[in-house]
N, C-alpha and C positions, 0 to 999 in steps of 0.2 A: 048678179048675185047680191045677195043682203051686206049692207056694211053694218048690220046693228051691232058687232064686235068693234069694231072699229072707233078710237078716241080721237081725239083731234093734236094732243099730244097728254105726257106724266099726268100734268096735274088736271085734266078734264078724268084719263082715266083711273086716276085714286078718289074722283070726289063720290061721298057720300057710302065709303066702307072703312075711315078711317076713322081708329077711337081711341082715345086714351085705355091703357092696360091690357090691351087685343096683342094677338101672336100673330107674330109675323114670319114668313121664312124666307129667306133669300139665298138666291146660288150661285152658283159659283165657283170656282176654284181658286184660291191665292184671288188676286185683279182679274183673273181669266174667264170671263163668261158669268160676271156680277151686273146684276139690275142697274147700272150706276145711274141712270135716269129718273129711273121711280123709284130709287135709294134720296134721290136731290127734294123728290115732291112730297115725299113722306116728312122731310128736314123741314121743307116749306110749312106744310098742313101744321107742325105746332104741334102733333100731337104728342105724350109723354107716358112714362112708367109703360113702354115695350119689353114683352118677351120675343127677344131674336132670334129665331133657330138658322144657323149660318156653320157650313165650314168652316170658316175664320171672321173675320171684324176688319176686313180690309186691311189699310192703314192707313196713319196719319193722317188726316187731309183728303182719302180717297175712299169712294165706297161707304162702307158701313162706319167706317173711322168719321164722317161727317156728324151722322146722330148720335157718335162716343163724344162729340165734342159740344154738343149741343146738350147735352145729356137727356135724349129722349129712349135710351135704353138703360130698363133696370134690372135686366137677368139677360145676358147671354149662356144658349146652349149650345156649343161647339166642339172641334178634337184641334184644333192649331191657330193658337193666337201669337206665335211670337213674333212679327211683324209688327204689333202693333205697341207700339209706349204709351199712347194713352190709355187703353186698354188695360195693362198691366196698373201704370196708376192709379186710376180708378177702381180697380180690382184689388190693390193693397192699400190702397184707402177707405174702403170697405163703403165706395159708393156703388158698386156694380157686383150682382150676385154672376156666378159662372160657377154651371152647368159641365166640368171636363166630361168629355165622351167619348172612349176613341171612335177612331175615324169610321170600322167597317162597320160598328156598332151604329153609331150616328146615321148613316148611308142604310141600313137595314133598319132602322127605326122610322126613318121616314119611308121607305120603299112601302112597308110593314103598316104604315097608317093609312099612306094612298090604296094600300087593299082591302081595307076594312078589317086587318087582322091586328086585336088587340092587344098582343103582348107577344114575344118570345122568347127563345132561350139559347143560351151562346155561352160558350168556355172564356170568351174574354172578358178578363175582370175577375173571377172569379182569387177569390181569397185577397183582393187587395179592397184598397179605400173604395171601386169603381162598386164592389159588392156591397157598400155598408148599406142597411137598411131595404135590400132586395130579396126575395126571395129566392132560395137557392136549391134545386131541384137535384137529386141523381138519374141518371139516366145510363144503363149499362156499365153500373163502375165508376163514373166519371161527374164532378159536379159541373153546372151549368145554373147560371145567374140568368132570371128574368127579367128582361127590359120590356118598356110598355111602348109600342107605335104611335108616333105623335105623327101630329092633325097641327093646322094653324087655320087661325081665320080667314088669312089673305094670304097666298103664295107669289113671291117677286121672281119673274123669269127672267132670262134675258137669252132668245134665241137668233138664230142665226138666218131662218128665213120662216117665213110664215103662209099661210095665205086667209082670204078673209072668212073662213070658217074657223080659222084657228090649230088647224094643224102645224106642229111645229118641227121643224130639223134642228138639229142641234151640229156646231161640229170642231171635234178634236176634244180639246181638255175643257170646253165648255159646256160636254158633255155632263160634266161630272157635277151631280146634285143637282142641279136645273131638271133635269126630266121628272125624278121621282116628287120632286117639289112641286112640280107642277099638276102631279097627281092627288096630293095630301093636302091643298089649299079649299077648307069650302067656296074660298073666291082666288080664283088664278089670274095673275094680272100680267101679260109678256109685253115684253119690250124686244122687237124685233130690226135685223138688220133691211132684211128684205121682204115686201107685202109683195105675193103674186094674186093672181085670180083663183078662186078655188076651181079642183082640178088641173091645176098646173103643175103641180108637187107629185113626181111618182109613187104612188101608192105606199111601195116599198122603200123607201126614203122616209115616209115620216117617224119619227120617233114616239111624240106624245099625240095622241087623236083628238080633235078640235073639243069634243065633250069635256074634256077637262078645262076649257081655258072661256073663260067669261070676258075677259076684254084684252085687246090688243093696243098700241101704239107702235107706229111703226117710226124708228130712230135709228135713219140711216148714215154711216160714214162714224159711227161712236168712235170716239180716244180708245189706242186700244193701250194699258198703261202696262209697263216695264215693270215686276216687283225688285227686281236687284240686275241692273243694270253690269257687266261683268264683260273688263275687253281686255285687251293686250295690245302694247304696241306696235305699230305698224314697223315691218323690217324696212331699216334704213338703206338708202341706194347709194349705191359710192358715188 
């Protein structure tokens, strides 16, 4: 089978799609099933004034908290950054635009772009700040605020197995925004834990279909990182 998907590792597969002021999106969940690989070569590549479309902003030190600290992101669009302090600083320091979104909103805007459908409409938001400057529709009684499907230039995956057509599994909470993102990237870039041979992946297992995904690396045994680490003492023995 063709390895023309195939990269040699991050930074062979981000060379020559990366630009200063390009949309970027990345998935994720909290730490759970984030790009952190081709989050590090994007930090490498230099490039600056990013639009991030991200669940969250990582934190600190991790993930997307890298290029917060580099400051190669100048608009985040997301629905939960409280994990992150630089983030917030920069944010009230009126060095970083943000985009609040809620969540299912966010998740349906990007599902919504990967389809080619340009806008919808949804009760959330409606009569607070989320509506200012939207339009705002009735439909049976009830208003309903239009949001537009966004698209990025480059979509950051990070899956759980792959093979070298590029079909990818996704699994548990790293489900969450990696698939749809991987549909609304005009360049889909994954970071996988497992490369099989194509035809190895039961049909009915794949989640996103290799059509969607232009280049792979395959980064196995990743950090899988802890967001809030939370124990109890161990019961003492007489």
């Amino acid at each position: 089978m063709s390895d023309r998907k195939i990269y040699a590792d991050a930074t062979a597969a981000m060379d020559g799609i990366l630009k200063d002021d390009m949309t970027i999106m990345s998935g994720g969940f909290g730490l759970c099933g984030m790009p952190e690989t081709l989050i590090e070569a994007v930090k490498a590549s230099g490039v600056k004034g990013l639009t991030v479309i991200s669940n969250n902003a990582g934190v600190d030190g991790i993930g997307l908290g890298v290029l917060l600290e580099s400051k190669q992101i100048s608009t985040m669009v997301s629905s939960y950054v409280g994990e992150n302090k630089m983030f917030a600083e920069q944010y009230l320091n009126g060095d970083l635009e943000v985009v609040f979104t809620p969540q299912g909103t966010l998740s349906e805007q990007i599902r919504a772009g990967g389809a080619g459908i340009p806008a919808f409409f949804t009760k959330t938001g409606v009569g607070t700040l989320v509506a200012e400057g939207k339009e705002v529709r009735n439909f049976d009684g009830e208003d309903y605020v239009m949001e537009r499907g966004l698209t990025a230039d480059v979509a950051l995956v990070h899956a759980y197995m792959a093979d070298k057509e590029g079909n990818l599994v996704f699994r548990k909470t790293a489900r969450n925004f990696n698939p749809m993102m991987a549909t609304a990237g005009k360049i889909t870039v994954a970071e996988v834990e497992h490369l099989v041979e194509s035809g190895e992946i039961d049909p009915d297992h794949i989640v996103v279909p290799g059509v969607y995904v232009q280049r792979i690396v395959h980064v196995p045994n990743p950090v899988k990182h802890i967001e809030q680490r939370t124990t109890r003492p161990r019961n003492q023995v007489a």
